[in-house]
C-alpha positions as CSV (number, residue, x, y, z in Angstrom):
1,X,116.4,135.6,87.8
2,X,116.2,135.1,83.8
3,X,112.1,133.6,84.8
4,X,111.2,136.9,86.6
5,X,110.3,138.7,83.5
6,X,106.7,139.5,83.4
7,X,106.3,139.8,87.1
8,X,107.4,142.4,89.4
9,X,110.6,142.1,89.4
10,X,110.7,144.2,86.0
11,X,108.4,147.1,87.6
12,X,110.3,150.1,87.2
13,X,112.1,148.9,84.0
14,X,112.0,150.7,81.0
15,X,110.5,149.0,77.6
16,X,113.9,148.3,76.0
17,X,115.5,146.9,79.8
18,X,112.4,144.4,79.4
19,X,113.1,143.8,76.1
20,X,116.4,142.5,76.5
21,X,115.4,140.7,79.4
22,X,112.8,139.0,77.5
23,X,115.7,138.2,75.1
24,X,118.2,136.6,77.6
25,X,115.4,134.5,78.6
26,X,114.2,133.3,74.6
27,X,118.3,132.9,74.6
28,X,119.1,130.8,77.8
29,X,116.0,128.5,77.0
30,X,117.4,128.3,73.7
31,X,120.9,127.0,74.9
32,X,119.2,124.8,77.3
33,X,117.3,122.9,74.7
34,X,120.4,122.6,72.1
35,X,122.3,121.2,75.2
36,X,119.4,118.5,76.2
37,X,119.3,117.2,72.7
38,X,123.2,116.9,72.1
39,X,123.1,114.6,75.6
40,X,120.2,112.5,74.6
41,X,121.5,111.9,71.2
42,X,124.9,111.0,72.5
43,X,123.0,108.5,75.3
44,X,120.2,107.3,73.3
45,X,123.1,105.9,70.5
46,X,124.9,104.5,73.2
47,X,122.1,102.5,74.9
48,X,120.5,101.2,71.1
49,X,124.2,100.2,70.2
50,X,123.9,98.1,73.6
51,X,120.5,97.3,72.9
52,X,121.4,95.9,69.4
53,X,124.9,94.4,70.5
54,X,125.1,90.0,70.2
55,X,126.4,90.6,73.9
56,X,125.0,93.0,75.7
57,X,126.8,94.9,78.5
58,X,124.3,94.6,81.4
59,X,126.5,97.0,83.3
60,X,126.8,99.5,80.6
61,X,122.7,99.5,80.2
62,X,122.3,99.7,83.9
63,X,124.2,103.1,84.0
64,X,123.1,104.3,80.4
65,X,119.4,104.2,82.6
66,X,120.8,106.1,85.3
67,X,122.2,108.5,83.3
68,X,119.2,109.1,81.2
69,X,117.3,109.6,84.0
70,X,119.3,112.5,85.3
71,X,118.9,113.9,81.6
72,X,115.2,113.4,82.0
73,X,115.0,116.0,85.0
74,X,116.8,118.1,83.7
75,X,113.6,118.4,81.0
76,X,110.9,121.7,81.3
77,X,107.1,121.3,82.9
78,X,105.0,119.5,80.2
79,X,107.8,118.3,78.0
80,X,107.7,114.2,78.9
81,X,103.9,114.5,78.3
82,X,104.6,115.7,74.8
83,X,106.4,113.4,73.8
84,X,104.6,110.3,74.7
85,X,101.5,110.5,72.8
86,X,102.4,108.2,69.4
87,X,103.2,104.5,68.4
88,X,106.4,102.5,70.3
89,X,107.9,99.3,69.4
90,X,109.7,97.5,72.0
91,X,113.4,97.1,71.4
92,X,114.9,95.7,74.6
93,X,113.5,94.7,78.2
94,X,115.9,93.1,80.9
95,X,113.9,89.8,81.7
96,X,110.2,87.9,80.7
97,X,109.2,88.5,83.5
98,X,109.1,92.5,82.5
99,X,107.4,91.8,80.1
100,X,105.0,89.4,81.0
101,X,103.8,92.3,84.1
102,X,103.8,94.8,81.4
103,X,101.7,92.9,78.7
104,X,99.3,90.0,79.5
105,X,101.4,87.3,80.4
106,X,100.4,84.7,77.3
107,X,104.2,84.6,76.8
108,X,104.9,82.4,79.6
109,X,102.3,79.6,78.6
110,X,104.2,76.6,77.4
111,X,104.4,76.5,73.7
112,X,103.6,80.2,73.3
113,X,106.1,83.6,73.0
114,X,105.7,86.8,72.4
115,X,107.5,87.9,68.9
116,X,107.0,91.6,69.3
117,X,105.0,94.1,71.3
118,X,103.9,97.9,70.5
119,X,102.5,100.4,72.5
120,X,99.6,103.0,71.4
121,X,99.1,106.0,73.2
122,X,96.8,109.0,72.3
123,X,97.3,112.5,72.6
124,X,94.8,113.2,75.7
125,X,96.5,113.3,79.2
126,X,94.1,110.6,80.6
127,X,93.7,109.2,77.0
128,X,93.4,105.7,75.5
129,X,96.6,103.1,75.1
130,X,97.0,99.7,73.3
131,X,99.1,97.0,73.8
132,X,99.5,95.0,71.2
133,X,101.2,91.6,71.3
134,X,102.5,89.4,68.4
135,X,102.7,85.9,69.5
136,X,104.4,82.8,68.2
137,X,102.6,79.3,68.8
138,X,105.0,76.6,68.6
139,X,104.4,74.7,65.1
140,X,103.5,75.6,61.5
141,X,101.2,77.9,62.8
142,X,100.6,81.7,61.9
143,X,101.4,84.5,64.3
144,X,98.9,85.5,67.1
145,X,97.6,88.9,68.2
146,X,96.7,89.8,71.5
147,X,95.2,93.5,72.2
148,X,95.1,95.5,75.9
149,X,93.3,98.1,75.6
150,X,92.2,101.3,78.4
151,X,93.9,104.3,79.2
152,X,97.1,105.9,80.6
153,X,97.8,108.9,82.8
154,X,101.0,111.0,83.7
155,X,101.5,112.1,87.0
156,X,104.0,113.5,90.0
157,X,104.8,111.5,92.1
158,X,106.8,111.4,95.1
159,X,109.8,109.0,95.8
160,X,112.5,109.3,98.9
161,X,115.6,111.2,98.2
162,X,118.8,112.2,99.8
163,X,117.1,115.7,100.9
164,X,114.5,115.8,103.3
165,X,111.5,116.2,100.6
166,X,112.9,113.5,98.5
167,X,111.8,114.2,94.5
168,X,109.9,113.8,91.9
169,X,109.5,111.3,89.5
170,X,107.2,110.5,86.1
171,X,104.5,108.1,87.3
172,X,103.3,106.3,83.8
173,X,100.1,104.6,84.5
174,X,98.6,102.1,82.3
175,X,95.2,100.9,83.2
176,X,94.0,98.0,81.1
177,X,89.9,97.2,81.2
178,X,89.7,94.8,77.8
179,X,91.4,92.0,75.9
180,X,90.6,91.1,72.3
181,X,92.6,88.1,72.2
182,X,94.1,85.4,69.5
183,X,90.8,84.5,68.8
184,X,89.4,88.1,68.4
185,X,87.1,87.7,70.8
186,X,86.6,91.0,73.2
187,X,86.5,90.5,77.0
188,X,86.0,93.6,79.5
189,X,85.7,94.0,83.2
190,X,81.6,93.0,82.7
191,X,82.4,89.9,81.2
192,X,85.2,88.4,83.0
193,X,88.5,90.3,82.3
194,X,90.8,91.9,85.5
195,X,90.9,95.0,85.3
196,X,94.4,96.1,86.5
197,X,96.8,98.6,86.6
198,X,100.1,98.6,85.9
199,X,102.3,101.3,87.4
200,X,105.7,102.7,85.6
201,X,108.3,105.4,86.0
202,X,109.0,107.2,82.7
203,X,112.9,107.1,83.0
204,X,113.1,109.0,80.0
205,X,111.3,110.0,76.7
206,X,112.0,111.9,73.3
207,X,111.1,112.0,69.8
208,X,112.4,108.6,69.1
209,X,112.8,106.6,72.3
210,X,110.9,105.8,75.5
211,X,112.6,103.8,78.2
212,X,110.2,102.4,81.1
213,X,110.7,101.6,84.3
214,X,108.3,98.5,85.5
215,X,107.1,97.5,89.5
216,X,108.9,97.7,92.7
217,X,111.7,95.8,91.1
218,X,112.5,98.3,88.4
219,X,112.0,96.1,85.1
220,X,113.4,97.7,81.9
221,X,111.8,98.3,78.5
222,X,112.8,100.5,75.9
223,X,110.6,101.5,72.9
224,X,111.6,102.7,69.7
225,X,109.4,105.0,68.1
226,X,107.1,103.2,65.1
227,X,105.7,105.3,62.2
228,X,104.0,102.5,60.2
229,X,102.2,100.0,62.9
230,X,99.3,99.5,61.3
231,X,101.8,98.1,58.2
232,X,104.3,96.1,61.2
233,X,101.3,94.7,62.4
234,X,99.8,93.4,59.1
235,X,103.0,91.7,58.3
236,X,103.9,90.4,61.3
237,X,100.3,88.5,61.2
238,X,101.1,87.2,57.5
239,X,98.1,89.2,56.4
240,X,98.1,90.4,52.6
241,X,96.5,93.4,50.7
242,X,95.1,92.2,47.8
243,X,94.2,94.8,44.7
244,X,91.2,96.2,45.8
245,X,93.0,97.2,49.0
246,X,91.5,94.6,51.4
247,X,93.5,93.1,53.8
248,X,93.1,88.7,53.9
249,X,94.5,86.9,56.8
250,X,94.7,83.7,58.1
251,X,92.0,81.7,60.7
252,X,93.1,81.7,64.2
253,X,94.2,78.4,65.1
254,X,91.9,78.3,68.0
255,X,91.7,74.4,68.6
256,X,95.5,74.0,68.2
257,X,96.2,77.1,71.0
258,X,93.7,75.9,73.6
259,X,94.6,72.1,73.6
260,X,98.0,73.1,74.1
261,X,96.9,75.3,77.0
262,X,95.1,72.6,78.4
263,X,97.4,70.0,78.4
264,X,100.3,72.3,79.7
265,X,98.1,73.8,82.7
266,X,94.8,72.2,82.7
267,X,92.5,75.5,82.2
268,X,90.1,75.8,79.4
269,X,92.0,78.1,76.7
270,X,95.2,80.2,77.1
271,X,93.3,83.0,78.0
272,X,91.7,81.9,81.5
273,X,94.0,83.3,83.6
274,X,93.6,86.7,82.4
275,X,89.9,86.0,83.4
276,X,88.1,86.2,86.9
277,X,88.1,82.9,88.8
């Protein structure tokens, strides 16, 4: 009844009745934020102390998910696509195989891993995203990065319920049409790159974390929010700002990365399989 202001169910009212109606409603929207942000601080600190525990509770994680999910609907029209726009670092995902479907799968070559991983979204609905990934090559070698880049998109979607018109949930949609790779050489769609999509649920999001559902089979990632990527990203590549405020770095190891790439699967560099056939 509190949502009715405005319409016609305050015809007939007097200025001050509407008023005070106008009041209950600023009030009750009011509570219900104070209440959503005492439940997600309380969940969010009890899934990152899981997150960051030596032995982590599978179990626990499992129904800190669920539960944060229930929080998430509980959320006003627009509010999840506010708060995704930004920088996220990844803090935890249930298997490699997560994250190899999320990223672009140069973590499973033998003699490669992927070190970190950030995502990039802008502030436009149907905006840009990058995915960056910081790989380790097996050796005395310096750190790789690998960068997705293409768009995103929030949307409804329906998903089968208890009730007989089921509910909705956050579709996240990340469509990737370009790869600058170790090398930092660019490949898109024209030149040989798969264009794909990759299709989350947004289980939940907030100023400071974003936890992703991935596939049919539910793969979890959580991001933490980053504030200085562009500063993670230069370290974590062993780069250096000299005085004049120019950032050096390293020479790919190209030669070492595709030999090993060869040998362990027989294709031409590490990046082939990312590549039409």
């Amino acid at each position: 009844a509190l949502r009715m202001a405005g319409t016609e169910a305050t015809s007939g009212m007097s200025r001050k009745e509407k008023q005070r109606l106008k009041k209950a409603e600023k009030e009750a929207a009011r509570k219900a934020r104070s209440a959503f942000r005492g439940q997600a601080e309380t969940l969010v600190d009890d899934l990152m102390d899981e997150v960051e525990s030596e032995k982590r509770n599978v179990d626990a994680i499992n129904k800190l998910f669920s539960q944060l999910a229930e929080l998430q609907k509980t959320q006003p029209d627009g509010a999840v696509l506010k708060a995704l726009p930004g920088d996220w670092k990844l803090a935890y995902t249930d298997s490699a195989d997560t994250l190899n479907s999320f990223g672009t799968g140069l973590g499973s070559l033998p003699g490669t891993a992927i070190k970190e991983l950030f995502l990039s979204l802008d502030a436009d609905k149907a905006g840009q995203v990058s995915v960056y990934e910081i790989c380790r090559v097996l050796g005395p070698f310096p750190n790789l990065r690998n960068k997705l880049d293409g768009s995103w998109v929030l949307q409804k979607q329906k998903k089968a319920g208890f009730g007989s018109e089921g509910f909705n949930e956050e579709g996240f949609v990340l469509r990737y049409d370009s790869l600058t790779d170790g090398r930092d050489k660019v490949t898109t769609g024209k030149t040989g790159f798969k264009v794909r999509n990759v299709a989350t649920e947004c289980v939940f999001v907030n100023d400071e974390l974003l936890v992703l559902s991935v596939g049919e089979k539910g793969g979890q990632l959580v991001f933490e929010k980053e504030d200085q990527l562009a500063k993670e990203l230069t370290k974590l590549l062993g780069k250096e700002i000299n005085s004049d405020g120019q950032v050096t770095e390293p020479e790919p190891p190209t030669s070492l990365i595709e030999n090993i790439a060869q040998v362990a699967t027989g294709a031409k560099s590490p990046w082939d399989a990312l590549f039409k056939k």
